[in-house]
N, C-alpha and C positions, 0 to 999 in steps of 0.2 A: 254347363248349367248357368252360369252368368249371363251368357245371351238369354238365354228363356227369361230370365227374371227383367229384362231391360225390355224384351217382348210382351210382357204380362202390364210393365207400368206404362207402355206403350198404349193398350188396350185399354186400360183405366182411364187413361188420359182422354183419348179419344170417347169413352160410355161419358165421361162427365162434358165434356164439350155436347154432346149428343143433346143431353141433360138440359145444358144448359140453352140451349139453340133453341127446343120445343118448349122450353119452362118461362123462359126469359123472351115475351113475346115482340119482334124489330128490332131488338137491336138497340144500342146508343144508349145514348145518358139521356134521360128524362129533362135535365138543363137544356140539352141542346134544341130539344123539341118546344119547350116551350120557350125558350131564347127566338125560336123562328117564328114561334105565331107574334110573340109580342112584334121584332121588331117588322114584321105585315102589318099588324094593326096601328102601329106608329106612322106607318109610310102614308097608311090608309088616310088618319087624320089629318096629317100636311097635306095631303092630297085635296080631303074636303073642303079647310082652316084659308086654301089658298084659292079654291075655288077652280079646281084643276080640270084642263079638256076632257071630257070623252073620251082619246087617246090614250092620255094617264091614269086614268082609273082602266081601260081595259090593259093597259100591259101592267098592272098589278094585279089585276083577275089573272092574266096568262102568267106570272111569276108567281103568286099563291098555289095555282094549279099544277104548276111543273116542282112544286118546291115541298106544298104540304099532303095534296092530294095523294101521290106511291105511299107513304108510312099510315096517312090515316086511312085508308082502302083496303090496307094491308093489316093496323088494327082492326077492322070491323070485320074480320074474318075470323077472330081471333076471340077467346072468352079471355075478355080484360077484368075480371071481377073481384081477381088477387091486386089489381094492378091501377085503383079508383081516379089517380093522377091521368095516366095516357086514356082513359076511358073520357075525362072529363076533356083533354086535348082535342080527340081523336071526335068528340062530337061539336067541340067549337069547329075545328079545321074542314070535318066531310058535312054537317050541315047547317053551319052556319057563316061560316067565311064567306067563300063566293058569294048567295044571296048579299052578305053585309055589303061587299063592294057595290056589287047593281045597284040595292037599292038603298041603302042610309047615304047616301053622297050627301044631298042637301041637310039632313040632319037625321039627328039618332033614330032608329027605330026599333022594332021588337026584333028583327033578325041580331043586330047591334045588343042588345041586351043582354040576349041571352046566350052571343061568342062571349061576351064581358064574363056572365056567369061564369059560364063552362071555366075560361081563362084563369077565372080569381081562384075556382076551387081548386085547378089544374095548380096554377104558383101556390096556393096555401099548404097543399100536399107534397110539392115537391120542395120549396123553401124551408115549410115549416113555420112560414109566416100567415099573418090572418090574411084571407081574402079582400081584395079591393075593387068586390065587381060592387055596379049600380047598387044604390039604397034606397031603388023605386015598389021594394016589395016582390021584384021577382028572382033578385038574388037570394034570395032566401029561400026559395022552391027547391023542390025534390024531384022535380020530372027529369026522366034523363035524357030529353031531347028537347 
């Protein structure tokens, strides 16, 4: 009878794993996610600050895309509505990242704005600290895209 009970916590283990895999939606610490978008959006600005080729903004487009695009492709399959942090990520990363690269090179613009939003409210939810997107009036918005 001691095997059956070691087979039964066995079974438990494995329903809460189950649980947790369909509940808990990609995986990872929420640090980690937005640890990647920041340090993209860092690279992004030396990139512009320096006045960078063509060549160096597209292998930042092709390293955003091999880096952010699988998890936020991967959220937006997913009802993130328990989950207001990776939703706010997962819409700077699939649509407003790339765009930012193409086109704010030379300077800020609305795609830039509103990764900044998504970004601030994404770090304010997962830090716990206030938001530090733009304070041109659209960080302040409720649109979720």
């Amino acid at each position: 009878m001691k095997s059956s009970g070691k087979w039964i916590g066995l079974g438990a283990a494995a329903v809460l794993v189950g649980v947790a895999v369909l509940f808990f939606p990609g995986g990872g610490s929420d640090e980690k996610y937005l640890t990647q978008l920041e340090a993209i959006y860092n690279q992004f600005k030396s990139l512009r600050d320096s006045n960078a080729s063509e060549a160096e903004f597209q292998a930042l487009a092709t390293k955003a895309q091999a880096e952010v695009l699988p998890w936020a492709n991967d959220w937006y399959k997913r009802p993130l509505s328990k989950y207001p942090a990776r939703q706010h990520m997962m819409w700077a990363g699939k649509d407003y990242l790339l765009p930012m690269i193409q086109s704010a090179r030379l300077k800020t613009n609305d795609d830039e704005t509103q990764f900044l939003r998504h970004l601030g409210e994404a770090r304010s939810l997962v830090t716990g600290t206030a938001s530090t997107a733009p304070a041109d009036g659209n960080a302040s918005s409720t649109s979720d895209s």
